[in-house]
Every structure is written in C-alpha cells, then in structure tokens.
C-alpha positions in Angstrom: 51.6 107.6 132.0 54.4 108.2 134.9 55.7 111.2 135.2 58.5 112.3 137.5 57.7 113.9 140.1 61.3 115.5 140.9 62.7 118.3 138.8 65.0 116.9 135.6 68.5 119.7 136.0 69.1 119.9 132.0 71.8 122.9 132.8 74.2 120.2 132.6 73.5 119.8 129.3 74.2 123.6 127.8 77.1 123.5 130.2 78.1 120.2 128.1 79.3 122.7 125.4 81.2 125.2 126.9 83.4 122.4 128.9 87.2 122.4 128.0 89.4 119.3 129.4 92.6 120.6 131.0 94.2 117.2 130.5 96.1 117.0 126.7 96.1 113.6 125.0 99.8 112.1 125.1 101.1 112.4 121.4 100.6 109.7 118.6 103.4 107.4 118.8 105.0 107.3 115.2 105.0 104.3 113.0 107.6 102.4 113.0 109.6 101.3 109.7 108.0 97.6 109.3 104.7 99.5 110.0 105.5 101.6 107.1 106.2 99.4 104.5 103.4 96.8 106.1 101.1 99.3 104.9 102.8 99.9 101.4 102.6 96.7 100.3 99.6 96.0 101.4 98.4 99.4 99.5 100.2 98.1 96.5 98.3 94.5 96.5 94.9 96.3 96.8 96.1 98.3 93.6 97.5 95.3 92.2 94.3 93.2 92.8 92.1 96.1 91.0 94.4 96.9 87.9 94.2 93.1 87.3 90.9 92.4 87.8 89.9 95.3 85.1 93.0 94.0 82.6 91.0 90.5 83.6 87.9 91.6 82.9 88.5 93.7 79.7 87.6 91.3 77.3 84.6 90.5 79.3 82.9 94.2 78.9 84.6 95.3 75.7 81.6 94.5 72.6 82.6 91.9 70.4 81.7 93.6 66.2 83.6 90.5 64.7 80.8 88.1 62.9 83.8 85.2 62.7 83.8 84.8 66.4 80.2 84.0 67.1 79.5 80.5 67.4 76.7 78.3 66.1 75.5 74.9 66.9 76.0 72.7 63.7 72.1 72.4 63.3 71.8 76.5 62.7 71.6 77.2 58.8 72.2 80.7 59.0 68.5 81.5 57.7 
C-alpha cells in the first residue's frame, strides 16, 4: 500500500472547534405581505386537500354491518 511519506498536520482539525467567525450574517429580510398570505393559502389547500380526502374516504374504511346492502349476482340462492 502507499503510504505518505510527509507528516499529515491534524492540529487543524481540533483547532476546527474552537474557531469563532468575527463576520455576523446580515439579518433575515422579513417576508413581505403577498409572501404571507402566499403561504396561508397554500397551508390552507394542504389542509383542505387532507380533511377532504378523509371525509372522501370515510365511507371507504368505515365497516359496512347492513345485510341489505351486499350484493349478489342473480345465480346466488342464498344457500
């Protein structure tokens, strides 16, 4: 295998942690008001779109104990 025959400095590394940048971020710029209510609405269609797809799928899941609404091909005789 090859193997380096100059020393690796990892000092850099556990220097790595202690480093504190001097320079601050410029501040978050704020949303504006069609920002805003871009982001309501589309909150309120994601909402929408789950509240209807449970009302949708109620019947779906919900276990049908009625015998009058099973159906049967007219050559079943009930036997």
């Amino acid at each position: 295998m090859f193997r380096r025959r100059e020393p690796v400095p990892f000092a850099f590394i556990a220097e790595a942690e202690k480093f504190r940048s001097n320079v601050t971020p410029p501040p978050r710029e704020r949303a504006t008001a069609g920002q805003l209510v871009g982001r309501a609405l589309i909150g309120l269609t994601v909402v929408a779109g789950l509240v209807g797809s449970v009302i949708l799928g109620m019947p779906a899941m919900s276990a049908d104990q009625s015998p009058a609404r099973t159906q049967h091909s007219e050559a079943y005789d009930g036997r």
